[in-house]
RODO-2510 file (C-alpha; in nm, 4 decimals, decimal comma):
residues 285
     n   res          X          Y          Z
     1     x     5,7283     9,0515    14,8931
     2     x     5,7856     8,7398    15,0997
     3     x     6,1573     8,7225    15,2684
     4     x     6,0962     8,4147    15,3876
     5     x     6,4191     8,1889    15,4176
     6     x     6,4740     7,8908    15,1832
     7     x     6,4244     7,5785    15,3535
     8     x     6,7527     7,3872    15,5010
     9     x     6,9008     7,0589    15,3867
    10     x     6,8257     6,9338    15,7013
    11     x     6,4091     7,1060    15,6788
    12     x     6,3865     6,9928    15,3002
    13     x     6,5180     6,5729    15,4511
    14     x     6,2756     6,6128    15,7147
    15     x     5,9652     6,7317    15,5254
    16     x     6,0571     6,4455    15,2484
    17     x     6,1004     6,1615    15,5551
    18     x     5,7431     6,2303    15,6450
    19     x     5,5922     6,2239    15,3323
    20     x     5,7646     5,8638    15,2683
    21     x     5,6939     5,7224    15,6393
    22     x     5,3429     5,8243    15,5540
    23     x     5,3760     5,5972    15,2788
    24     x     5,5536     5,2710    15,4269
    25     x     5,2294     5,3348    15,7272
    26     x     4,9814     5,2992    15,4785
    27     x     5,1320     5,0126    15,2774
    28     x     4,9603     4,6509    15,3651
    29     x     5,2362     4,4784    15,5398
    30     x     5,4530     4,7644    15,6978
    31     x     5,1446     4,9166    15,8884
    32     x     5,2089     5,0400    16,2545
    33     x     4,9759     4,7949    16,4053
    34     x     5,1318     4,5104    16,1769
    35     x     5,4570     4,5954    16,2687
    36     x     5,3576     4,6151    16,6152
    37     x     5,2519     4,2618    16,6336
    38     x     5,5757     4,1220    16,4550
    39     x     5,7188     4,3358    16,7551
    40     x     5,5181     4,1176    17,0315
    41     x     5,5719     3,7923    16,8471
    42     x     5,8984     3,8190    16,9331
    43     x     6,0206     3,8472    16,5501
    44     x     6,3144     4,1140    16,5967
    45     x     6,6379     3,9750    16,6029
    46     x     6,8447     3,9602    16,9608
    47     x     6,9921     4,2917    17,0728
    48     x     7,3543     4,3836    17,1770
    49     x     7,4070     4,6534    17,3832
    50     x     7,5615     4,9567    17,2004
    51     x     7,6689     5,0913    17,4735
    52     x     7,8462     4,8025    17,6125
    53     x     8,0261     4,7534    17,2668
    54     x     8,1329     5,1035    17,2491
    55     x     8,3171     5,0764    17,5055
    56     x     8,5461     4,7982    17,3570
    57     x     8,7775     4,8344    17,0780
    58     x     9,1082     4,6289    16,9441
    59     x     9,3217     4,8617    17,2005
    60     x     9,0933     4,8477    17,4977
    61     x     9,3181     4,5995    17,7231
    62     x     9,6468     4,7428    17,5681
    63     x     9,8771     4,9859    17,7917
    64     x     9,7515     5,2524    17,5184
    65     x     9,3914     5,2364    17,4813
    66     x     9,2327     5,4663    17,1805
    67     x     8,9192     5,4850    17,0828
    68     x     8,6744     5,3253    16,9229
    69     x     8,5225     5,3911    16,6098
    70     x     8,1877     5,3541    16,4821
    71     x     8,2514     5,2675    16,0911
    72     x     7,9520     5,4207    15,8478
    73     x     7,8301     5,2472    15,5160
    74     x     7,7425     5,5448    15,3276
    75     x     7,6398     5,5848    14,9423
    76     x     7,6369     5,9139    14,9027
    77     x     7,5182     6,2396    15,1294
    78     x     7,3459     6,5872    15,0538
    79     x     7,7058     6,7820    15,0467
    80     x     7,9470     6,5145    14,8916
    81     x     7,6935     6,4154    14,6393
    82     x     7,8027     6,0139    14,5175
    83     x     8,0474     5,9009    14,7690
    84     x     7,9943     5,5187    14,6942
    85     x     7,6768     5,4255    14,5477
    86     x     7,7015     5,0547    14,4239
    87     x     7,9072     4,9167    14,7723
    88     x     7,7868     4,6039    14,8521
    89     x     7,6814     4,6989    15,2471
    90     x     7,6901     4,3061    15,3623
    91     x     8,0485     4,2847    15,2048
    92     x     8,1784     4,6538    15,3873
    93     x     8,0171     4,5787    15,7431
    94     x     8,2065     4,2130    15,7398
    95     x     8,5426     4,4112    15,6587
    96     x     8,4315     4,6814    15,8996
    97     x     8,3885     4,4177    16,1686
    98     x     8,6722     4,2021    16,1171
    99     x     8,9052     4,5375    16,1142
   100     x     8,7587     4,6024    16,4593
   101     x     8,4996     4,8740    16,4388
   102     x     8,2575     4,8623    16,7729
   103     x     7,9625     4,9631    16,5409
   104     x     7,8676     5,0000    16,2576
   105     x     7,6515     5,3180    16,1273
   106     x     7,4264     5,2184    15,8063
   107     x     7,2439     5,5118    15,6574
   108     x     6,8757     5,4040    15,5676
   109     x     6,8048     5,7456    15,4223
   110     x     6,7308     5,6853    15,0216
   111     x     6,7077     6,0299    14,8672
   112     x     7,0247     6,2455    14,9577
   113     x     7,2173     5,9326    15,1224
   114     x     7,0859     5,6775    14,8845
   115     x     7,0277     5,4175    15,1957
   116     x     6,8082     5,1735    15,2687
   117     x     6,6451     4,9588    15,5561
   118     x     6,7412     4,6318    15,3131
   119     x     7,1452     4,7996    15,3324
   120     x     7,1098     4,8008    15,6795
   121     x     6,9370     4,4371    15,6877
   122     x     7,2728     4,2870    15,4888
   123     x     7,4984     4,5261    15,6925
   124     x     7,3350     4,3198    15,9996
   125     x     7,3129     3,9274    15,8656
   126     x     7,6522     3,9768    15,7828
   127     x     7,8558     4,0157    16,1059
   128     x     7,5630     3,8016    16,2618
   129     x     7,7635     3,5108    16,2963
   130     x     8,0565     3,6918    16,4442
   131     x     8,1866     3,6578    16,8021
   132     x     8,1435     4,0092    16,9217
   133     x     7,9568     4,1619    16,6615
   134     x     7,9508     4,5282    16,6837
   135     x     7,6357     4,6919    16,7479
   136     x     7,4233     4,8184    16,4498
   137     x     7,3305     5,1653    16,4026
   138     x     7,0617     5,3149    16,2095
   139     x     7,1414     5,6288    16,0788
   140     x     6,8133     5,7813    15,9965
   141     x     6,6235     6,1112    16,0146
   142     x     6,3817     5,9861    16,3543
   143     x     6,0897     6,2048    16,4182
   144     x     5,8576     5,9090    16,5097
   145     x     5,7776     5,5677    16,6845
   146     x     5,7140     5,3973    16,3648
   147     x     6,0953     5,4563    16,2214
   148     x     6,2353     5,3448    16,5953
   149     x     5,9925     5,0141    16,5380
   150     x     6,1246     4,9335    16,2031
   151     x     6,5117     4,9825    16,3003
   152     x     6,4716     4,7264    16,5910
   153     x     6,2586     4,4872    16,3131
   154     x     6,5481     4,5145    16,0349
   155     x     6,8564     4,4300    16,2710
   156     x     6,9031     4,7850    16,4554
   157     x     7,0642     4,8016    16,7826
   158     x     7,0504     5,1703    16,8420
   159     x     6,8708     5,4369    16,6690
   160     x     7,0426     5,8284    16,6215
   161     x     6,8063     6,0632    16,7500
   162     x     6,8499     6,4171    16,6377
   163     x     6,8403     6,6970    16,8796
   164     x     6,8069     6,9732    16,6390
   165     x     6,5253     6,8351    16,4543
   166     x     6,3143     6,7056    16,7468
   167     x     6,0781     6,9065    16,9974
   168     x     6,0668     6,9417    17,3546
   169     x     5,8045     6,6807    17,3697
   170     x     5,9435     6,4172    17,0982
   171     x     6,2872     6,3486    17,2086
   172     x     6,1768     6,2427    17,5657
   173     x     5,8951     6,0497    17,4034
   174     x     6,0854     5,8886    17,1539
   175     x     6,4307     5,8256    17,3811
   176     x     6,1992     5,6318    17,6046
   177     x     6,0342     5,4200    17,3155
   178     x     6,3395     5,3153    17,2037
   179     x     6,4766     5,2187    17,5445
   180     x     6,1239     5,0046    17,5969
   181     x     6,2614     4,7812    17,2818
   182     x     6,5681     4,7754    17,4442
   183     x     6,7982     5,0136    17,2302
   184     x     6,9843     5,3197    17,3913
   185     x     6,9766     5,5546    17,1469
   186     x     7,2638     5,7823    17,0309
   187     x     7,1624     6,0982    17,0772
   188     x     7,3193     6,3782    16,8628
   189     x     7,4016     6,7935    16,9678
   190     x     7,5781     7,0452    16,7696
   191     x     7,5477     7,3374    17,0753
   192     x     7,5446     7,3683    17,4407
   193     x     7,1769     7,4168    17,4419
   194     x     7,1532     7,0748    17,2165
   195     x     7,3735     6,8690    17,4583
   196     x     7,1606     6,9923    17,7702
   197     x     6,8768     6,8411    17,6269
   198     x     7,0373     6,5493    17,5432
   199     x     7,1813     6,5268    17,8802
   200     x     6,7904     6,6085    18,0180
   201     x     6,6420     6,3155    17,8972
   202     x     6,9305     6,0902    18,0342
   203     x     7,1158     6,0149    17,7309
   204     x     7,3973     5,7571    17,8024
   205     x     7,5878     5,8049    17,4261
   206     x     7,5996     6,1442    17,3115
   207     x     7,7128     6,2167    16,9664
   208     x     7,9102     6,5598    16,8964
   209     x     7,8369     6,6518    16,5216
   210     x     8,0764     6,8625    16,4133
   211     x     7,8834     6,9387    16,1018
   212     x     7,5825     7,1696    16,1345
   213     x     7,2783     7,0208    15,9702
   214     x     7,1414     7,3240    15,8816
   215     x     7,4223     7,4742    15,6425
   216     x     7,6818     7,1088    15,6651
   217     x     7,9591     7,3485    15,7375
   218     x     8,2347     7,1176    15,9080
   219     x     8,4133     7,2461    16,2708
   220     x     8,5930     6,9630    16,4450
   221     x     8,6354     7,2019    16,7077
   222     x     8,2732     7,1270    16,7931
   223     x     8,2769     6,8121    16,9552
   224     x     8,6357     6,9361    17,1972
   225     x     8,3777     7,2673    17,2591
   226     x     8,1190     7,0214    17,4894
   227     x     8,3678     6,7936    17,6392
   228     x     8,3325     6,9934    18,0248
   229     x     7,9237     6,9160    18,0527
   230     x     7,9716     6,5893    18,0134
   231     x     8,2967     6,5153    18,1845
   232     x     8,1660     6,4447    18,5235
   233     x     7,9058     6,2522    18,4228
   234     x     7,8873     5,8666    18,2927
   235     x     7,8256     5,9636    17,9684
   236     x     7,9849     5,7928    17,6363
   237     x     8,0790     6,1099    17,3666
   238     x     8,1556     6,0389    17,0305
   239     x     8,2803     6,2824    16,7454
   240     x     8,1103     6,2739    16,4325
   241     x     8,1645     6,3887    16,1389
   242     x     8,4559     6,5622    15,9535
   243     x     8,7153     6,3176    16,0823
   244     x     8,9458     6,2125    15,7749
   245     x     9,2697     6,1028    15,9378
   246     x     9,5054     6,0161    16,2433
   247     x     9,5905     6,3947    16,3240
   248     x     9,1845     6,4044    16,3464
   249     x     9,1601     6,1633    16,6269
   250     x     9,4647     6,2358    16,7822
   251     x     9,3221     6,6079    16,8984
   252     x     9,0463     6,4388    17,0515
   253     x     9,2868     6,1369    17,2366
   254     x     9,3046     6,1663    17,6460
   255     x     9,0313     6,4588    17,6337
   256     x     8,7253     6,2677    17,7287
   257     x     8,6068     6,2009    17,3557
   258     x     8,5258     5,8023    17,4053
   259     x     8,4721     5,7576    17,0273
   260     x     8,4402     5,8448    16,6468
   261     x     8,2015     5,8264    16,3679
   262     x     8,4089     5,7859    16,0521
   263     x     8,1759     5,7809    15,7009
   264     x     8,3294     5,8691    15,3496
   265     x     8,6779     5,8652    15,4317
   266     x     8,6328     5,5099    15,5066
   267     x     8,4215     5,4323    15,1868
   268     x     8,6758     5,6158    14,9838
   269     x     9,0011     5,4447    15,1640
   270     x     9,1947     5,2297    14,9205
   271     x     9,2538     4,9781    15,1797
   272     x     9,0095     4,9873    15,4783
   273     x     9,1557     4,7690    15,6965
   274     x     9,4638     4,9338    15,6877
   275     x     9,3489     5,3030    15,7345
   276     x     9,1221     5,2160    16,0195
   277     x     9,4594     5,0297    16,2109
   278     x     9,6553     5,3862    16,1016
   279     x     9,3422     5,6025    16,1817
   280     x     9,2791     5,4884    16,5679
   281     x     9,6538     5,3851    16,6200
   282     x     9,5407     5,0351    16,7098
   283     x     9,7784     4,7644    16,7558
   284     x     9,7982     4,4734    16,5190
   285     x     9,5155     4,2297    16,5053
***
């Protein structure tokens, strides 16, 4: 009798990412070499620097600086089922942007998240035009150069590379290939043994999750847990995940937390500018 264990969300959104990357690699147009070329023509659109960006927020010059958020476009996700499927992702980034969010997170994944590279495409052209755009995110399931190679093509200005779902040998490899296109990755922990990694490959933003992506149980204690390896460092942390209101950031405010990833409480906020402005304590625009 077998008593092997059932496969976890995050195993079952890995083994399904491969089978479609397989897919786009194989499809006339998207191949790696093809999409390597578009890379040396010089086709990708021009870069800001996440981590620059991160840094700045609506409150950054005032006598009480906050932090700064990174605002997610998010359909739907594996635990939450249908957050927001039909948003219009060019329409949210431009309100995102204009209600002062440093970057903005756009989930590509299309099964369980219902994302898209096109979503994050429109989330980009949008705030193009912008004086200080914030940075674009992908939020994606990375295992491979390909993936980091089609973010940077499609308007990506960071990729999120997962600790728990990447070997010894890949996160090196692929923190490196996405510094050579010029993107410093965010690189996400949910342990101590997570964020040494991420700290051993030099990782300049380093996202807390405070959901585990093995069973999406929620602890926002997480992220306040890892604070002391990185605080003598020059390292920008960020909270993800869980974070639904003021009292949310506020416990993470003057203890070395430099941002926040907010997702479905901002898709399901009646009005988005003014739950962000309540939500970071930021003073009027």
């Amino acid at each position: 009798m077998s008593t092997a264990k059932p496969p976890t969300i995050l195993e079952k959104i890995y083994a399904q990412r491969q089978k479609d990357v397989e897919v786009a690699k194989a499809t006339p147009g998207t191949r790696p070499e093809e999409l390597d070329v578009y890379l040396e023509m010089g086709l990708a659109p021009p870069l800001v620097s996440f981590l620059d960006r991160l840094k700045r927020n609506p409150s950054t010059a005032t006598a009480h600086p906050s932090l700064s958020l990174m605002a997610e476009i998010k359909r739907a996700s594996p635990s939450k089922g249908d957050i927001a499927p039909f948003v219009n992702p060019a329409r949210q980034a431009l309100l995102y942007a204009q209600s002062g969010a440093s970057v903005i997170s756009v989930l590509t994944e299309p099964t369980w998240f219902k994302g898209s590279l096109l979503d994050m495409r429109l989330a980009r052209a949008a705030v193009d035009g912008l004086p200080d755009r914030p940075a674009i995110l992908r939020k994606e399931f990375i295992f491979c150069e390909y993936q980091i190679a089609e973010a940077r093509l499609w308007g990506a200005d960071t990729v999120l590379l997962i600790v728990a779902m990447l070997t010894q040998e890949q996160l090196p490899r692929l923190y490196a290939y996405a510094q050579r296109l010029g993107m410093e990755p965010l690189v996400e922990v949910n342990n101590a043994a997570e964020m040494a990694r991420a700290l051993e490959v030099g990782a300049k933003v380093v996202g807390v999750n405070n959901r585990n992506l093995h069973d999406f149980s929620v602890d926002l204690g997480t992220t306040s847990g890892l604070v002391d390896m990185v605080r003598e460092r020059d390292v920008v942390l960020c909270a993800l995940s869980g974070i639904s209101g003021s009292q949310d950031v506020k416990g993470y405010q003057g203890k070395g937390v430099n941002a926040v990833l907010v997702g479905e409480s901002l898709m399901r906020a009646k009005d988005t500018k003014a739950f962000i402005k309540e939500l970071l304590a930021w003073p009027d625009a």
